[in-house]
KEGUDO-185506 format. One record per atom (N, C-alpha, C): x, y, z; residue in three letters. Coordinates in steps of 0.001 Angstrom, whole numbers, padded with zeros to 6 digits, always signed. Layout:
# residues N
XYZAla;...
# end
This chain:
# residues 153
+000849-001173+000000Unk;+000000+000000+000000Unk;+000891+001231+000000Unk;+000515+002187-000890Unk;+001271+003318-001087Unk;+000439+004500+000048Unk;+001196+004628+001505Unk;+000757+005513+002397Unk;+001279+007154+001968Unk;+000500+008198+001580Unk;+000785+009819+002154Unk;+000961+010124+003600Unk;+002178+010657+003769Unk;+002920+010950+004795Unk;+002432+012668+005041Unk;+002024+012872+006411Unk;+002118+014025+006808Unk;+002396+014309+008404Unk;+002948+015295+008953Unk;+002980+015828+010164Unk;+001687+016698+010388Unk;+001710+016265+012091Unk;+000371+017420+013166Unk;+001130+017130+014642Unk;+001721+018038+014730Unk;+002229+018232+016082Unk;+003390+017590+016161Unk;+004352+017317+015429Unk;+005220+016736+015481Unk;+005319+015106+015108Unk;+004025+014584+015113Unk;+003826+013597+015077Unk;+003624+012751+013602Unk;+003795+011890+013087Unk;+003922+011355+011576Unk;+002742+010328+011590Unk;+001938+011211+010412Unk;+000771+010642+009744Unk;+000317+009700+008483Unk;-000130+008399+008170Unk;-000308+008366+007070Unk;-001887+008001+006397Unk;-002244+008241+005476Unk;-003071+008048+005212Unk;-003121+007106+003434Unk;-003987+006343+003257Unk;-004412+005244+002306Unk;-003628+006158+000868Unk;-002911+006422+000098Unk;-003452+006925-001405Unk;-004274+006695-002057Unk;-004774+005425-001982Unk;-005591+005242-002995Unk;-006925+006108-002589Unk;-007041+006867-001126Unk;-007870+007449-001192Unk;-008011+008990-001830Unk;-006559+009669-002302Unk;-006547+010625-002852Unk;-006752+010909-004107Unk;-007475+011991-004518Unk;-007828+012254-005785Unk;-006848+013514-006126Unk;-006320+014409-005325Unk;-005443+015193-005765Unk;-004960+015927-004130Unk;-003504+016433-004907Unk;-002802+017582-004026Unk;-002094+018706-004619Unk;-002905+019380-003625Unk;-002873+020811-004352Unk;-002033+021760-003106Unk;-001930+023048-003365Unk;-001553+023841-002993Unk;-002616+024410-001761Unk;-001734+024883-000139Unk;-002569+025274+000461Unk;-003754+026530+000506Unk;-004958+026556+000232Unk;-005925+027109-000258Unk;-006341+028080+000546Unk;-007064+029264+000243Unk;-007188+030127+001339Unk;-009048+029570+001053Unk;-009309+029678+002353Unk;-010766+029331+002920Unk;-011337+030304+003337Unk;-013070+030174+003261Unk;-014020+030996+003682Unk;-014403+030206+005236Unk;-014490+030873+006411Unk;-014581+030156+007459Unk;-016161+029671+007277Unk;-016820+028983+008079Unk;-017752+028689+008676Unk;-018169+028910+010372Unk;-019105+029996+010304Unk;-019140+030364+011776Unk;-019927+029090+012400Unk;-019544+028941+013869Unk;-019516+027959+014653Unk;-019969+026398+014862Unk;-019047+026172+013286Unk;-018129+024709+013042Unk;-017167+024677+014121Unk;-017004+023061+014255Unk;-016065+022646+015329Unk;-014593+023202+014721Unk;-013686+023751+015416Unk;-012346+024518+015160Unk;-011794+023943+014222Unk;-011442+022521+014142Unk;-011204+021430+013443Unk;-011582+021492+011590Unk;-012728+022552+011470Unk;-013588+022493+010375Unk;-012567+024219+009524Unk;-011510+023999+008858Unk;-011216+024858+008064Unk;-011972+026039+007460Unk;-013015+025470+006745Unk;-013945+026349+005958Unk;-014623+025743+004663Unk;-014971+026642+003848Unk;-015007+025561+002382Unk;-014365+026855+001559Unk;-013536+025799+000555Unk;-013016+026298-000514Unk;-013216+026066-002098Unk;-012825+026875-003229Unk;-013535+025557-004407Unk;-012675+025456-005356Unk;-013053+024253-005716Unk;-012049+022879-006024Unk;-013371+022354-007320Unk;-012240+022956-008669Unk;-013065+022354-009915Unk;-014737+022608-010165Unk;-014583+024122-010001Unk;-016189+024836-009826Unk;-016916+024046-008759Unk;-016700+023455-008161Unk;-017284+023121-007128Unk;-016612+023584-004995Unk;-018041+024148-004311Unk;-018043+024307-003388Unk;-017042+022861-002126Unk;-015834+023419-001878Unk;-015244+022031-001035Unk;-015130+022027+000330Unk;-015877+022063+001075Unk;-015804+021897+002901Unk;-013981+021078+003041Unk;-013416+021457+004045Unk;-011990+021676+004563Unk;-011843+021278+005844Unk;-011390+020170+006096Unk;-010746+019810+007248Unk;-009291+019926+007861Unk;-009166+020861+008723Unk;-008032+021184+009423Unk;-007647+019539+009935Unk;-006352+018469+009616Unk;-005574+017832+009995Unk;-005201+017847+011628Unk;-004085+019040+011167Unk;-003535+019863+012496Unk;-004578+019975+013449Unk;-005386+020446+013546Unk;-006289+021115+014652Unk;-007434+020053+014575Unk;-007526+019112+013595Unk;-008351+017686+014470Unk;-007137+016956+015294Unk;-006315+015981+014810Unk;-005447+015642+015684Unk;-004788+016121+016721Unk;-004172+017276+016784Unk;-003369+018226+017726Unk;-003763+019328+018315Unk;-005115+019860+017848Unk;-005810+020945+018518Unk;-005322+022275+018282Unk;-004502+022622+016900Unk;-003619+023292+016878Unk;-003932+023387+015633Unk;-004234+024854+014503Unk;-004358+025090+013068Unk;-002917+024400+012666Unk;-002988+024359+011632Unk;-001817+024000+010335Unk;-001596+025354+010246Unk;-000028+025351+009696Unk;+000586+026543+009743Unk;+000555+026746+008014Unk;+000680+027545+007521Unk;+000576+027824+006295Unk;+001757+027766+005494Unk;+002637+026932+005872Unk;+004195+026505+004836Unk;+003807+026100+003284Unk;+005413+026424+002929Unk;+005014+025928+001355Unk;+004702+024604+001445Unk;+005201+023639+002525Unk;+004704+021658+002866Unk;+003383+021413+002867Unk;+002549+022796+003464Unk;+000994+022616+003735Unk;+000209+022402+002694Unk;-000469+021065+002043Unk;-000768+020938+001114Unk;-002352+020619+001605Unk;-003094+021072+000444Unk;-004731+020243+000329Unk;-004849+019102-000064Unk;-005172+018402+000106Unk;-005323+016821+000087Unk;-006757+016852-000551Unk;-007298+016139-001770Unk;-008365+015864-001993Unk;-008422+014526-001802Unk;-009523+014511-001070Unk;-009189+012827-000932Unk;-011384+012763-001452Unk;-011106+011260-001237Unk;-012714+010499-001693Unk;-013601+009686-000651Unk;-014447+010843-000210Unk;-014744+010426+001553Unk;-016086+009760+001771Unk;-016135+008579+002030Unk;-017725+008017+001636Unk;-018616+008187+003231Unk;-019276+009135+002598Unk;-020765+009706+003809Unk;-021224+008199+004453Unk;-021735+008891+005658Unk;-023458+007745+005656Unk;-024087+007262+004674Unk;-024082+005544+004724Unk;-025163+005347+003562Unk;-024492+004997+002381Unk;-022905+005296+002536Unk;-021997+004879+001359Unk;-022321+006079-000015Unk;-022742+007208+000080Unk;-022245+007490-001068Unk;-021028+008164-000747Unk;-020116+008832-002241Unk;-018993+009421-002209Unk;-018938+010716-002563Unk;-018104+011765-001611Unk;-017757+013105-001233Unk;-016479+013448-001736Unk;-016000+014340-002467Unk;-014826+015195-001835Unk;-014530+016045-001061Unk;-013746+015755+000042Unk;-013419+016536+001181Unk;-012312+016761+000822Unk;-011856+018308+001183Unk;-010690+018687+001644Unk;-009865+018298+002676Unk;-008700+018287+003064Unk;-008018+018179+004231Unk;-006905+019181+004025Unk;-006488+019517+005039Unk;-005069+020859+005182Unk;-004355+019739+006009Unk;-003032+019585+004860Unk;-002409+018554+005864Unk;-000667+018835+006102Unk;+000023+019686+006692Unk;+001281+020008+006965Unk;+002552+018794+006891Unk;+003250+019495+005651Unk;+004281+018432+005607Unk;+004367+017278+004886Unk;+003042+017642+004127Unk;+002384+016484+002988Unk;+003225+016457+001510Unk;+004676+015810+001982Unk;+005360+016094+000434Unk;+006149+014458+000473Unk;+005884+013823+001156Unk;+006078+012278+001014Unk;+005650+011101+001297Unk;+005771+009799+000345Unk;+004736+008969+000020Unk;+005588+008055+000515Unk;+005255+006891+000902Unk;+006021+005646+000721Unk;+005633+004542+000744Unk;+005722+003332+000132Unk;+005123+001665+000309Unk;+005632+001160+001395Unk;+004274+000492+002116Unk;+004033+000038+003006Unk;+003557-001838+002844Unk;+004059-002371+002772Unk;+003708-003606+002496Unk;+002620-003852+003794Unk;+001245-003967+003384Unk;-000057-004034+004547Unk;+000395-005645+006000Unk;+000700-006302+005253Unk;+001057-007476+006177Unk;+002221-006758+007304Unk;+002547-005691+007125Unk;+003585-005265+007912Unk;+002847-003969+009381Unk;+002140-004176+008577Unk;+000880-002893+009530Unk;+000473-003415+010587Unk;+000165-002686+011584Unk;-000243-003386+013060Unk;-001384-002969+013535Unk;-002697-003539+013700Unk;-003885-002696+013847Unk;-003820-002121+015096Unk;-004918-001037+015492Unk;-005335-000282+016412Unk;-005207-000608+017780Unk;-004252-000559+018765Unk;-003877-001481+019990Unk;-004749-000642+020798Unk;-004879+000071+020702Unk;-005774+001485+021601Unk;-006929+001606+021352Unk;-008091+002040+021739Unk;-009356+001659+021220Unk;-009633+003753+022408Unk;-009897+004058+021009Unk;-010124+006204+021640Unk;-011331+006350+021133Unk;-012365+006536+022217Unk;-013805+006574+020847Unk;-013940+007282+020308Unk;-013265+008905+020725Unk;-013222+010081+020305Unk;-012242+009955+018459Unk;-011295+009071+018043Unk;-010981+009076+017382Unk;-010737+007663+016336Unk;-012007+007067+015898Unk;-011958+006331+015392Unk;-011567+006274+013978Unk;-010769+006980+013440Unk;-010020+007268+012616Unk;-008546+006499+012791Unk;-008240+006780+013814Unk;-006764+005889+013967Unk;-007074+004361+013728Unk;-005903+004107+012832Unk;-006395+002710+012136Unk;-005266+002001+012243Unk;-004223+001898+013550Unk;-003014+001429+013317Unk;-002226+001931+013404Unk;-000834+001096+013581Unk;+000334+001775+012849Unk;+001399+001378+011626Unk;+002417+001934+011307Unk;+003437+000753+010346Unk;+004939+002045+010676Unk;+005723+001056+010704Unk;+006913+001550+011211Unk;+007898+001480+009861Unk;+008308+002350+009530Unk;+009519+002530+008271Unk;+010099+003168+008444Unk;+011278+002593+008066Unk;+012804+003059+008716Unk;+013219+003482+009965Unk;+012201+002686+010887Unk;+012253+003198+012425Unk;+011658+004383+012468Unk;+010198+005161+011928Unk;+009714+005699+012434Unk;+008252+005169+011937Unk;+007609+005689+013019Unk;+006378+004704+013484Unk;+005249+005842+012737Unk;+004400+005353+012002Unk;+003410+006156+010828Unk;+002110+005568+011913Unk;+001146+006770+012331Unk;-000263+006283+012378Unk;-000973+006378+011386Unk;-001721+005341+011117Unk;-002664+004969+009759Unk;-004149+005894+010763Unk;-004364+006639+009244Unk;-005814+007057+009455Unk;-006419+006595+008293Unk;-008436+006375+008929Unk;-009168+005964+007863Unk;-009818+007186+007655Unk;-009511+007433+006040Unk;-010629+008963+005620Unk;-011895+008900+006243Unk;-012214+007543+005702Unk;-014064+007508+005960Unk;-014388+007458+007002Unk;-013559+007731+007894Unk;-014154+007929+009995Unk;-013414+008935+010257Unk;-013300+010380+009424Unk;-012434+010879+009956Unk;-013616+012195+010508Unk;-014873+011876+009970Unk;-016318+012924+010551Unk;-017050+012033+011302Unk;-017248+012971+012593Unk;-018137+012562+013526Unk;-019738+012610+012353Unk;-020554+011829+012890Unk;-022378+012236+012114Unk;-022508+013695+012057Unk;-022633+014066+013069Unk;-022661+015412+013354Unk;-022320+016524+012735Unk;-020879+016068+012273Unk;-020069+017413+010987Unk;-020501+016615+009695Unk;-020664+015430+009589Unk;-020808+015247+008338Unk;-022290+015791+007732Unk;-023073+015844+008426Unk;-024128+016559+008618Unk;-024219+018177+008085Unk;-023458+018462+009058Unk;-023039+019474+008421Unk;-022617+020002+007780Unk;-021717+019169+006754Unk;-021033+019869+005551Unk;-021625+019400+004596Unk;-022225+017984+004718Unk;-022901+017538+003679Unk;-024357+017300+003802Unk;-025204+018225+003700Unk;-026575+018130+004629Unk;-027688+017761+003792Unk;-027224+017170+002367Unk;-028018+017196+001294Unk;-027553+015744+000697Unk;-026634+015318+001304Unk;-026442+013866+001003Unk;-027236+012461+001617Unk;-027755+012149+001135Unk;-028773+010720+001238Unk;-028279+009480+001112Unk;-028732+008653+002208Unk;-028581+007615+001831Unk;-028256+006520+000694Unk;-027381+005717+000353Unk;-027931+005479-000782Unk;-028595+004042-000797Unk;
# end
């Protein structure tokens, strides 16, 4: 499995590629008044309106800093009900990839209900990558909210 590598707090992130559809340059956003902090804004991405998830400030509680590393992540985020979204993510430090052979991955030893997104880990070259899953990375609640027109399918 080819994991995207990013930092939030010092800490080393990876996430699926195959869930990305593109990376782009960090985007300037329209906020959303009182979205969870975590909630960037929406920005748009291919004439279309894109809701933005702060990385940094879900994991670490802390915005992403705006470096030239800070990249948008389009990734392919499947709602309630299984249909499919593009979400944004702001993800710091997002400029390397690497294969992960999956048999080498170690599932979730920790069980955080608050973050059922953490999906593991995998260790390369002696540093230890937490696996996140896109598709648990919204509580009901925000997904709700950004996507309030999406149905079941």
């Amino acid at each position: 499995m080819l994991l995207l590598i990013f930092q939030a707090g010092g800490q080393t992130y990876g996430i699926d590629a195959r869930n990305v559809i593109q990376v782009g340059p960090y985007p300037s956003c329209t906020s959303l008044p009182h979205a969870p902090a975590y909630v960037a804004g929406l920005t748009t991405w291919r004439g279309r309106t894109l809701p933005v998830i702060d990385l940094s400030a879900l994991l670490e509680g802390t915005p992403a800093r705006p470096l030239l590393s800070t990249r948008l992540l389009i990734v392919d985020y499947r709602c309630m009900g299984g249909n499919s979204q593009p979400l944004g993510l702001l993800a710091e430090k997002a400029v390397e990839t690497i294969e992960q052979d999956e048999s080498r991955c170690e599932p979730q030893k920790v069980t955080i209900p608050d973050a059922p997104y953490l999906h593991g880990t995998a260790d390369h070259a002696g540093r230890l990558i937490q696996r996140l899953t896109v598709d648990e990375l919204l509580p009901p609640s925000v997904q709700q909210l950004l996507y309030p027109n999406v149905e079941a399918a």
